[in-house]
C-alpha positions as CSV (number, residue, x, y, z in Angstrom):
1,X,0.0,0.0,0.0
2,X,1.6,3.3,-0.7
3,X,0.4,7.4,0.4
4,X,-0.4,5.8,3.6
5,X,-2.2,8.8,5.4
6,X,0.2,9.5,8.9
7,X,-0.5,12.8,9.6
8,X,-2.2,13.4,12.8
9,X,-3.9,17.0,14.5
10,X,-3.3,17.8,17.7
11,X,-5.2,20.7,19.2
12,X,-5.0,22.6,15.7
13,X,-1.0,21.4,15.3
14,X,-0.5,19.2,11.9
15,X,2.1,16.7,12.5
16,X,3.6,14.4,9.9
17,X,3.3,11.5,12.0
18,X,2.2,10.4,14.9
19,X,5.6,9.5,16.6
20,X,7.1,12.0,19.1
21,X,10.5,12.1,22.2
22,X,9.1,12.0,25.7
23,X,10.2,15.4,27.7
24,X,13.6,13.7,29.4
25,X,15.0,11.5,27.0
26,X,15.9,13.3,24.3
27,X,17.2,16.4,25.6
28,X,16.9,18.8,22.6
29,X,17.6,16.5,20.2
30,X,21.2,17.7,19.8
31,X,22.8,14.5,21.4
32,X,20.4,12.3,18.7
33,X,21.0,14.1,16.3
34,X,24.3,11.7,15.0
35,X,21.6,8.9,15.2
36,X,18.2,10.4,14.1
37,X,17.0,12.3,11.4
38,X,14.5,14.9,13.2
39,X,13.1,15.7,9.9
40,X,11.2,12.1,10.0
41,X,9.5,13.0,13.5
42,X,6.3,13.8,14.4
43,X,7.9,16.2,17.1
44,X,10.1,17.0,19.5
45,X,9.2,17.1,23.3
46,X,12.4,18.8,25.1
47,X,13.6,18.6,28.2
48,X,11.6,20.6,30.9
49,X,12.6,23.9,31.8
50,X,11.9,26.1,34.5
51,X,11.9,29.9,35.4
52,X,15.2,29.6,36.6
53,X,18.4,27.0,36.3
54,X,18.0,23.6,38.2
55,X,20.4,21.5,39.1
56,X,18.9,18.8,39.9
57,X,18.6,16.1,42.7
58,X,21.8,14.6,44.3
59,X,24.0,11.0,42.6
60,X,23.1,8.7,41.9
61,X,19.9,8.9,40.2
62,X,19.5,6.3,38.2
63,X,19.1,2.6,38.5
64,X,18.3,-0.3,36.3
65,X,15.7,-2.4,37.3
66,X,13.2,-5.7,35.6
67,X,12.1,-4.1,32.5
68,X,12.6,-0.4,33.4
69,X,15.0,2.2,34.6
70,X,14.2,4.5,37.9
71,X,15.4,7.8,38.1
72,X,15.3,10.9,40.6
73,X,17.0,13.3,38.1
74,X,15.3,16.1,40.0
75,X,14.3,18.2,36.5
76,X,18.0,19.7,36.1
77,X,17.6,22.1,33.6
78,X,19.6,25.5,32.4
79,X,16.2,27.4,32.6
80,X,14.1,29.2,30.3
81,X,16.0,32.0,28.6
82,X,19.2,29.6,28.2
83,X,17.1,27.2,26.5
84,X,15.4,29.9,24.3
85,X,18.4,31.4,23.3
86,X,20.7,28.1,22.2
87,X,18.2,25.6,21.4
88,X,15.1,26.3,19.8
89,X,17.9,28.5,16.9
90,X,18.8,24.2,16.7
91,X,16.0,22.8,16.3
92,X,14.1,25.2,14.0
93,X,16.8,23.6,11.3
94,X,14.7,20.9,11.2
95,X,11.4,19.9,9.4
96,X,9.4,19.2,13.0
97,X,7.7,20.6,15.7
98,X,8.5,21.9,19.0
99,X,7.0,20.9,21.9
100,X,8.6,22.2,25.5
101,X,7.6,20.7,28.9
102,X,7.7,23.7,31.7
103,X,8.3,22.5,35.4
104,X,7.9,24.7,38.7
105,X,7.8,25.1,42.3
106,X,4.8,27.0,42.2
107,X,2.0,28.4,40.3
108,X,3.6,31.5,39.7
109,X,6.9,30.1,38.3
110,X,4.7,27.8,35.5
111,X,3.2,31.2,34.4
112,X,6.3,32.8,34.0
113,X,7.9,30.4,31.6
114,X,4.7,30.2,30.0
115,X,4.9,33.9,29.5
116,X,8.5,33.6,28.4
117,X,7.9,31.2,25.9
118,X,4.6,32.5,24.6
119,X,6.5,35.1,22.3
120,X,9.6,32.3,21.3
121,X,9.1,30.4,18.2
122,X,7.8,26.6,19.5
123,X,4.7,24.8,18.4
124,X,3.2,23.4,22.0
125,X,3.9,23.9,26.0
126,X,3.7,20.6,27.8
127,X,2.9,21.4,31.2
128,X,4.8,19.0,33.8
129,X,2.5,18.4,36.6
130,X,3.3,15.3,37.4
131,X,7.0,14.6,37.9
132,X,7.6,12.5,41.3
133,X,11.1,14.0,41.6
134,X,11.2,16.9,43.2
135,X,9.7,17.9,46.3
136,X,7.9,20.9,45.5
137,X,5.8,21.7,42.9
138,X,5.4,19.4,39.7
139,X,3.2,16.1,40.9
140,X,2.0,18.0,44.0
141,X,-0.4,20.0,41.5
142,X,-1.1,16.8,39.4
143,X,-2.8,14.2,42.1
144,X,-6.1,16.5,42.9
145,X,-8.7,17.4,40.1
146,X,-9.4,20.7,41.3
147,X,-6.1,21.6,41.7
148,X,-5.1,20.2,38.2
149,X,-8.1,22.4,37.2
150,X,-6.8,25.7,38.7
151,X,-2.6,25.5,37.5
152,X,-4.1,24.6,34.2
153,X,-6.1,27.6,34.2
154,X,-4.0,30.0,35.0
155,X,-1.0,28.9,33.0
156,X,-3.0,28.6,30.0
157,X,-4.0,32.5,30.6
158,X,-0.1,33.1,29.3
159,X,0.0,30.4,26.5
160,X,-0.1,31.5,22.7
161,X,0.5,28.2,21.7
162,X,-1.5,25.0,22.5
163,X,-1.5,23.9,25.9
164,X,-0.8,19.9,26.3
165,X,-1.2,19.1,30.4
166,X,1.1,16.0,31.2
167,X,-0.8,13.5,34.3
168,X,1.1,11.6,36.7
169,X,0.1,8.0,37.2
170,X,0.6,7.5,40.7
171,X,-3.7,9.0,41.8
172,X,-6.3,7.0,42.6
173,X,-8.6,8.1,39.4
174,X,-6.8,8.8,36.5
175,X,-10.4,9.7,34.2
176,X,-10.7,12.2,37.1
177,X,-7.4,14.3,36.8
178,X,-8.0,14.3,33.2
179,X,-11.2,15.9,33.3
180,X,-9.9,18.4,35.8
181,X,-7.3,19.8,33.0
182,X,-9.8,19.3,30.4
183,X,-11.9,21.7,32.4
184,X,-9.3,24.1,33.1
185,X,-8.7,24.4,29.3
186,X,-6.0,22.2,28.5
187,X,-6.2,21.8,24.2
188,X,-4.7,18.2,24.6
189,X,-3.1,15.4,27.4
190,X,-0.1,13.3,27.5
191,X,0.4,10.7,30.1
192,X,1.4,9.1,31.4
193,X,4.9,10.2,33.5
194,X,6.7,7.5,35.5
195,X,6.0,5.6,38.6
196,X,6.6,6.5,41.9
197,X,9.5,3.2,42.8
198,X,12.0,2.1,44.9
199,X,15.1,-0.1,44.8
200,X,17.3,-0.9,47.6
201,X,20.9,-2.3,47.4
202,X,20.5,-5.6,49.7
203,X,24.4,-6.1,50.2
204,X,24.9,-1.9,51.6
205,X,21.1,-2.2,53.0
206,X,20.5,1.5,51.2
207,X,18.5,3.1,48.6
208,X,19.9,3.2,45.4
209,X,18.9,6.4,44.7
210,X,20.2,9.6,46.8
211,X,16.6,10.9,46.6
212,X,15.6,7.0,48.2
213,X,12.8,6.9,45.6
214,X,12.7,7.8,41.9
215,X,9.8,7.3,39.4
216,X,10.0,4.1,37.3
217,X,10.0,3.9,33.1
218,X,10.0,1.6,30.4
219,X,8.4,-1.3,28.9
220,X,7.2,-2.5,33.1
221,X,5.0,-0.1,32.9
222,X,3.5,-0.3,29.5
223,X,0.2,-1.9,30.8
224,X,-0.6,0.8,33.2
225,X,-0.4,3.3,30.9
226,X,-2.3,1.5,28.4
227,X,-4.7,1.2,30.9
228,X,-4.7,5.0,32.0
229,X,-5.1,5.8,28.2
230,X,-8.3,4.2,27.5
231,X,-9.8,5.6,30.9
232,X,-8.8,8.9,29.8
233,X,-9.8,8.6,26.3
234,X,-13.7,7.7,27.7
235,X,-14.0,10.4,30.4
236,X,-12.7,13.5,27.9
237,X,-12.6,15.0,24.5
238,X,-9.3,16.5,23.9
239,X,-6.9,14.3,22.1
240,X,-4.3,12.4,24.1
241,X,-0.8,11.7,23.5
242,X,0.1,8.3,24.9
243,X,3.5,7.2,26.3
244,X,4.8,4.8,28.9
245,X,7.3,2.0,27.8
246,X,7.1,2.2,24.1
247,X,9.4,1.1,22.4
248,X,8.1,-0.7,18.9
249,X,5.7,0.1,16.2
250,X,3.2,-2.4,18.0
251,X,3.2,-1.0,21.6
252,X,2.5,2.6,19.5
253,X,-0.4,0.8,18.0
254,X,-1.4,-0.8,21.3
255,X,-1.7,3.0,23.0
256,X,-3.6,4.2,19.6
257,X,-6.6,1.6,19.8
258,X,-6.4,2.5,23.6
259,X,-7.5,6.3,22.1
260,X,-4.1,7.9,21.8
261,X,-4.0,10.3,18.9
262,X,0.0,10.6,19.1
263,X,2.6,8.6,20.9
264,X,5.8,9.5,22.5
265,X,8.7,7.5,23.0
266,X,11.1,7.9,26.2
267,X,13.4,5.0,28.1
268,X,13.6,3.1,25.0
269,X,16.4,6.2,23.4
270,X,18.4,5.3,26.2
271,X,19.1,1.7,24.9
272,X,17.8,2.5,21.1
273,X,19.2,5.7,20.2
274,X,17.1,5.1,17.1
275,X,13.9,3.7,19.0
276,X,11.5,6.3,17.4
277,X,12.7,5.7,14.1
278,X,11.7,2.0,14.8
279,X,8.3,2.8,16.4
280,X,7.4,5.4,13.2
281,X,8.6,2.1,10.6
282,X,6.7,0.1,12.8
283,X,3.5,1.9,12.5
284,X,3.8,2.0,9.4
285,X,4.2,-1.8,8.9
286,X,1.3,-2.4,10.6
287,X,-1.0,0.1,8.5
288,X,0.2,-1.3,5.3
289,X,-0.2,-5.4,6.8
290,X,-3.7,-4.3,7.4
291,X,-4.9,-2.1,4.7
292,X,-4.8,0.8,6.8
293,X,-4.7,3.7,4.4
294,X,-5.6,6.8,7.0
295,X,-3.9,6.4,10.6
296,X,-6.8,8.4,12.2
297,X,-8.8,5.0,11.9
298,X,-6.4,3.4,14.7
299,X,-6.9,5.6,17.2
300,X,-9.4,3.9,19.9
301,X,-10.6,1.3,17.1
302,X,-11.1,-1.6,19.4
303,X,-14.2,-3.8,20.7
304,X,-14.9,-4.6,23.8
């Protein structure tokens, strides 16, 4: 089958394809760059950025675990103007669009990168209210509907550009979270972020992690987030953006029956450098195995 239709709309954004970096894996793209063409992705989600440089949580923050990776990174970034300034000039050589996940300690410091980056030259602001790894801010904002409701509303008062709100997993009632950011205007949702986890070195009877716990990625917790997917995609109406251990053309497909317009790939660039290159191919595969001319005709296509 050839002209397979890929092209997928999210919140009035035209991407080429469906296949996008989850914020934290890919930095800016620079470091993939050796490895990936950008031109053949759907986007680019960057790194998040904050108000003002980060530096992170304490070594060591990462740990290997069954099927996953945990990390307490801690959202070390060089903040908002340093990224404006050196890497958006970078990426705008490229045939794809920019997405950029904002992180803060408070309400105030989410509006003000908002406001920063409402006059740069990006596509889409992912709003990060749902990393486990720091201890302000971030997932405190994303475990309660009506305060979900509230930060979404008042950074979306800053935001030119479509306004995607990312959920943490680790609530009780995912379909309820969503519909507090779909009430307080968010255009689109991604979820989900990683897992609140532990690990503990048996032979030094410690953490692993300085931060003790760290939130858990990777193809262990594909299943929850397909799970979280489907809920969300029956309790709202904005389109979703699906990621969580992806990292082949059939776990893309797997989130897009779930009702995931767009997916995004993160601990699989770690081991794959060239994992969403794989996961677009794969897609693709799969459209032309089963006559699928128009990809919009995956997304939430399944019986139960």
């Amino acid at each position: 089958m050839t002209n397979l239709k890929t092209k997928v709309n999210i919140a009035g954004v035209e991407l080429k394809n469906p296949v996008m970096t989850a914020s934290g894996t890919f930095g800016s793209g620079k470091e993939y760059s050796e490895f990936v063409d950008l031109n053949e992705l759907g986007a680019v989600v960057v790194k998040g950025v904050a108000n003002v440089p980060w530096k992170g949580n304490a070594s060591p923050r990462v740990a290997e675990t069954y099927g996953g990776m945990l990390n307490s990174v801690g959202l070390q970034n060089p903040g908002v103007h340093a990224f404006v300034k050196e890497d958006i000039l970078f990426l705008r050589k490229y045939d794809t669009k920019i997405i950029v996940n904002i992180a803060g300690r408070s309400v105030e410091d989410y509006c003000e990168v908002a406001e920063v980056l409402s006059n740069a030259d990006i596509d889409m602001i992912e709003l990060n209210i749902s990393c486990p790894n720091v201890k302000e801010g971030c997932v405190s904002f994303g475990v309660n509907p009506h305060t979900v409701e509230a930060v979404t509303k008042e950074v979306k008062k800053y935001c030119k550009q479509p306004l995607i709100v990312k959920l943490s997993p680790n609530v009780a009632d995912i379909a309820e979270i969503a519909k507090g950011a779909e009430a307080g205007g968010a255009d689109a949702i991604s979820l989900i972020n990683t897992l609140l986890g532990m690990v503990i070195d048996i032979h030094k009877r410690r953490p692993v992690l300085a931060n003790i716990m760290g939130g858990l990625s990777g193809p262990a917790i594909k299943p929850v987030a397909v799970r979280m997917v489907y809920q969300v995609a029956q309790a709202v109406k904005v389109p979703i953006i699906g990621m969580g251990g992806i990292s082949n053309g059939d776990d893309a497909i797997e989130f897009m029956l779930a009702g995931a317009s767009a997916v995004a790939v993160g601990t699989a660039n770690f081991f794959n450098p060239r994992a969403t290159i794989d996961v677009k191919e794969g897609i693709e595969n799969y459209m032309k195995k089963y006559g699928i001319s128009n990809i919009k005709d995956i997304v939430g296509n399944i019986t139960v």
